[in-house]
Every structure is written in structure tokens, then in C-alpha cells.
C-alpha positions in Angstrom: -7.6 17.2 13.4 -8.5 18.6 9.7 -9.2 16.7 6.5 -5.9 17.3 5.2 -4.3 15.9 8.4 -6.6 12.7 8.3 -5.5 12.3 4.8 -2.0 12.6 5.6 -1.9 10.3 8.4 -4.0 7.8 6.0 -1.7 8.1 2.6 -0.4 4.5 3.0 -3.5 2.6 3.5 -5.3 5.0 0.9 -2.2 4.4 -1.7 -2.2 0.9 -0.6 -5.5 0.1 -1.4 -6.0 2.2 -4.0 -3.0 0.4 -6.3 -4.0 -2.7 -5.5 -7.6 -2.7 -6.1 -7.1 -1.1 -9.4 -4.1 -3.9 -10.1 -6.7 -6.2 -8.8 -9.6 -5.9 -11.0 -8.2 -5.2 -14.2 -6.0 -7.5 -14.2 -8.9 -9.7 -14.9 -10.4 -7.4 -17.5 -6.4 -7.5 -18.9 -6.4 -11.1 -18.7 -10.1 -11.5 -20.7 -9.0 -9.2 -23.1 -5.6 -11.4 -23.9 -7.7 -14.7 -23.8 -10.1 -13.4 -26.2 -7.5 -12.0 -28.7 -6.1 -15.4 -28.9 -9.7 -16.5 -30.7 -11.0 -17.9 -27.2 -15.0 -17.3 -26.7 -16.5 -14.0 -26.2 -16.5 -14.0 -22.0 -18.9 -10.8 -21.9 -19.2 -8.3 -19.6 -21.6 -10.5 -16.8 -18.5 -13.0 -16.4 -16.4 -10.2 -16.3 -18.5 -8.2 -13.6 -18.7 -11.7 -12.0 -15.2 -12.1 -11.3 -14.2 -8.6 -11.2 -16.6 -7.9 -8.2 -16.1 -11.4 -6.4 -11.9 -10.3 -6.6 -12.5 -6.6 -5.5 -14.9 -7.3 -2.1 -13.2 -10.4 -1.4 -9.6 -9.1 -1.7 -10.7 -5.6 0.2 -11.7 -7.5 2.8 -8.2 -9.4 2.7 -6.0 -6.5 2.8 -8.3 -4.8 5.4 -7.7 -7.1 7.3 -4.6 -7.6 6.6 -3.6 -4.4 7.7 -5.5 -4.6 10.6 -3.2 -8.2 12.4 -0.1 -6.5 10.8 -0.3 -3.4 13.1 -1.6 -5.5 15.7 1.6 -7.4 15.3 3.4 -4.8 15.2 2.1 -3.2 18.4 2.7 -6.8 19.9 6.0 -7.3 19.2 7.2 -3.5 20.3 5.6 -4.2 23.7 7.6 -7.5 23.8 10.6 -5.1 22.8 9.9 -2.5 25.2 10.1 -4.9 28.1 13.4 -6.5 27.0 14.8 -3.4 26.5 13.7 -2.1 30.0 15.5 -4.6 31.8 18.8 -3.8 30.1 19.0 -0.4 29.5 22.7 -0.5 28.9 22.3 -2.4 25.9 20.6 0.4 24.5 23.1 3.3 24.7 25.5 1.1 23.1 22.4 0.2 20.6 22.1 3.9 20.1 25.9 4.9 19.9 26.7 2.3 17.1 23.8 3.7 15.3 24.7 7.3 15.9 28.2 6.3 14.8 27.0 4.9 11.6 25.2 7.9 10.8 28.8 10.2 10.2 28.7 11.1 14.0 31.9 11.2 15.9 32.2 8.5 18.8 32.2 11.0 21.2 29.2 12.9 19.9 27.9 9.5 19.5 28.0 7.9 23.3 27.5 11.6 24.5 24.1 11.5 22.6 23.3 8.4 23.6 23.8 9.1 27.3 21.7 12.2 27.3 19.2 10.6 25.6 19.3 7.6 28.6 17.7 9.6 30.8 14.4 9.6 29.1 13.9 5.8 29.3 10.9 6.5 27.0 12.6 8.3 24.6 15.4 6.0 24.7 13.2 3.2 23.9 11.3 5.0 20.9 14.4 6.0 19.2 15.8 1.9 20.2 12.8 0.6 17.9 12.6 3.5 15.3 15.9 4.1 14.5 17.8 1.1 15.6 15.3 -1.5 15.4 12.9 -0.6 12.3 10.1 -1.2 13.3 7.1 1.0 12.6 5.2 2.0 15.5 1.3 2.2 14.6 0.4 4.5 17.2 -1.8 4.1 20.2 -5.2 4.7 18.6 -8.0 2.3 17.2 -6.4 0.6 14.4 -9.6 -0.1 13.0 -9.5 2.9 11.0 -6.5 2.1 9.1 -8.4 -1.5 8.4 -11.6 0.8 6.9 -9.3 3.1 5.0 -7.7 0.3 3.2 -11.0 -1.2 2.8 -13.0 1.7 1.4 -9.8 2.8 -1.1 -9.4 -1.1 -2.4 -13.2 -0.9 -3.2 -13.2 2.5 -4.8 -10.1 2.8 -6.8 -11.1 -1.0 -7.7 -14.3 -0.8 -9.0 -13.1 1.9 -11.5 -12.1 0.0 -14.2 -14.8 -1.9 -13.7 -16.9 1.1 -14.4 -17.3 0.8 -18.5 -18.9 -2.9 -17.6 -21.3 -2.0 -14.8 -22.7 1.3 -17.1 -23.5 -1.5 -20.1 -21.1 0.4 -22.5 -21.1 -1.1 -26.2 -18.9 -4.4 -26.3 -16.7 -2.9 -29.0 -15.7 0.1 -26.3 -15.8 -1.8 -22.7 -11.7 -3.0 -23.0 -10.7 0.4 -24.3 -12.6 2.4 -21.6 -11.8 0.3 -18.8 -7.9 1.0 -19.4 -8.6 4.8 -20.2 -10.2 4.2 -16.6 -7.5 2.3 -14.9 -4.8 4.9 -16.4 -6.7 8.0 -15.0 -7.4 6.5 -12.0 -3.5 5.4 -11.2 -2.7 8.9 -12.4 -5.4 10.3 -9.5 -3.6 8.1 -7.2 -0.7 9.3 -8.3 -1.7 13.0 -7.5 -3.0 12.0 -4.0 0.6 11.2 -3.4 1.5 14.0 -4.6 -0.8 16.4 -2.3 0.0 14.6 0.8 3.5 14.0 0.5 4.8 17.3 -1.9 6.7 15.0 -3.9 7.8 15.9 -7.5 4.1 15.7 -9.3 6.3 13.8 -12.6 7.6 11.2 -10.3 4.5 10.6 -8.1 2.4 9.9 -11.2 5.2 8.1 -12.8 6.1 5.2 -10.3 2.2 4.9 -9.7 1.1 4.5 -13.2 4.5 2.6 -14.5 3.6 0.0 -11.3 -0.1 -0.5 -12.7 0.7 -0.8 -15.8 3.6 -3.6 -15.6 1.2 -5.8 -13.9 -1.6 -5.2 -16.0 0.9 -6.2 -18.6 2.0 -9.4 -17.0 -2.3 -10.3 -16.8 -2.5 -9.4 -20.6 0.2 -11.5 -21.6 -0.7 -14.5 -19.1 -4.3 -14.6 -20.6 -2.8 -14.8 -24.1 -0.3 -17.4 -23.2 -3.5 -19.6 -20.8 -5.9 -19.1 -24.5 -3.0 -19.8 -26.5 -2.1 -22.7 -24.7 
């Protein structure tokens, strides 16, 4: 499997993670910043380092393992599904037909589809859950990848606008740089998207960076209303 296929088969946990750890720790340097413009006292960058790190570890570790019982679940409940299905079978060319049917094709084309597809009980039952059911199969692989991939992006993309604090950058600069920071890293993330996916460039950069930025907005205006308050 090459690099680019890894990637590829990665791009949700690595987008995942990625927004959210960036969301996640500057939203507490946006909040600071808002507290402090209301006249509150200097926090400094130690207190911000303090909760910006104890936030970025302990909420990697939270969507890590988050992602890691969701696929479980997942794989859990399309067993369950598997074995109801397999007991009525019937149920699922008429399952498939009505589907089929609401997709534009003729009834006919429809049940004649369905019926083909019948005798391939385990095709049948992949296109039951994909199609009709919507549920996302994770595969049949370690899903303890997908847990470190989420991991490793939350921490990385996370600590970035962290990064004007932890280098001891003058006080005056630290707010500025950290969202220069956070803005170039949403629009890197933005680009991955782009690579993986061959999505419009524009668009990929846009909805990532336009996403970022509204909740950095909302913890700007919260620590203003909190020090205001």
C-alpha cells in the first residue's frame, strides 16, 4: 500500500483531528485574548501553555478514543444487522428495490437488479447496510490505527497555535502570531483535503478555514462577554 494510499484511506481521522485540535487550543488563546481586552489581568503565556496543553493531550486522547468505540460500534451493530438480515433475505430485495426505485430506476430494472444481486448473499448484504441502511462499514482491519491517526493529527495541528507561546515570543506578538499560525495551519489542512480528495483547491481551503475561524470567533466573543461580565 503507498503513502498516498495510507493518506487517503486516513483523510477523515487526519481532517478530523486536525480541525479540531486547532479549534481546540486556540480557542483558549481566542478566549484569553477577549478576557484581556475587556481590562481583565495579564494571564501570560505559562497559564496559557497550561491550559492549552492540558486541552490538546487530554482532548486527543478523547477523540482517539472516541474514534476508536465508534467504529467498534459500528462493526457491532453491522454484525447484528448481518445476522438479521440473513434470516430474511426476502426483506432485502424488496429493501433494495425500493431503494433502486428511488434512485430514478424503473420498477422493473429495479426488482430485476435486486434479484440478480440476491444471489450473492454477501453482496446483497453490503449494498443492504451501505446503500439502504447508511451505515459506514469500518473495514475488517485493526482499528487502532484510525484511533493513532486521530491522535497524532489532534496533537499536531493542535499544538500549532500554541507554537508563538512555547518559542517565548515577545508578549506584544504572541496573540498575533498564534492566529497567523492557526490560519496557515487550517489553510494546510485545507490543502490536505485538497490532495487526497481532488476537490476544488478554493473550496477545500474555504469551508476549512471559514469553520475555524467561526469558532474561534464564538471563543473571542465568549471571553469578552465572561471579563466583561
Amino acid at each position: 500500500m503507498t503513502l498516498i494510499t495510507r493518506f487517503t484511506d486516513h483523510l477523515k481521522q487526519i481532517v478530523y483531528g486536525g480541525n479540531d485540535g486547532i479549534v481546540t487550543t486556540f480557542a483558549i488563546v481566542a478566549g484569553f485574548a477577549g478576557a484581556e481586552s475587556q481590562g481583565a489581568a495579564q494571564i501570560g503565556a505559562l497559564a496559557v501553555l497550561l491550559f492549552g496543553l492540558a486541552n490538546l493531550f487530554a482532548d486527543a486522547a478523547s477523540m482517539g478514543l472516541g474514534e476508536f468505540l465508534s467504529a467498534r460500534a459500528a462493526r457491532d451493530m453491522i454484525k447484528r444487522r448481518r445476522a438479521t438480515l440473513a434470516r430474511d433475505p426476502a426483506s432485502q430485495v424488496d429493501a433494495l428495490t425500493a431503494h433502486l426505485k428511488s434512485r430514478g430506476l424503473s420498477s422493473l430494472d429495479a426488482t430485476t437488479m435486486a434479484s440478480l444481486t440476491a444471489k450473492s448473499p454477501e453482496l446483497m448484504a453490503e449494498l443492504t447496510l451501505s446503500q439502504v441502511d447508511g451505515i459506514e462499514d469500518p473495514g475488517q482491519g485493526p482499528l487502532w490505527p484510525r484511533a493513532l491517526v486521530t491522535f497524532v493529527s489532534f496533537v499536531v495541528f493542535g499544538a500549532i497555535p500554541l507554537l508563538p507561546y512555547l518559542l517565548g515570543l515577545p508578549v506584544e506578538t504572541q496573540t498575533p502570531a498564534a492566529i497567523v499560525a492557526t490560519f496557515s495551519a487550517l489553510g494546510l489542512l485545507g490543502v490536505l483535503r485538497h490532495v487526497a480528495t481532488r476537490a476544488g483547491l478554493v473550496r477545500c481551503m474555504g469551508e476549512t478555514i471559514a469553520v475555524g475561524g467561526l469558532c474561534a470567533g464564538v471563543a473571542y466573543g465568549v471571553g469578552l462577554l465572561v471579563a466583561g461580565g
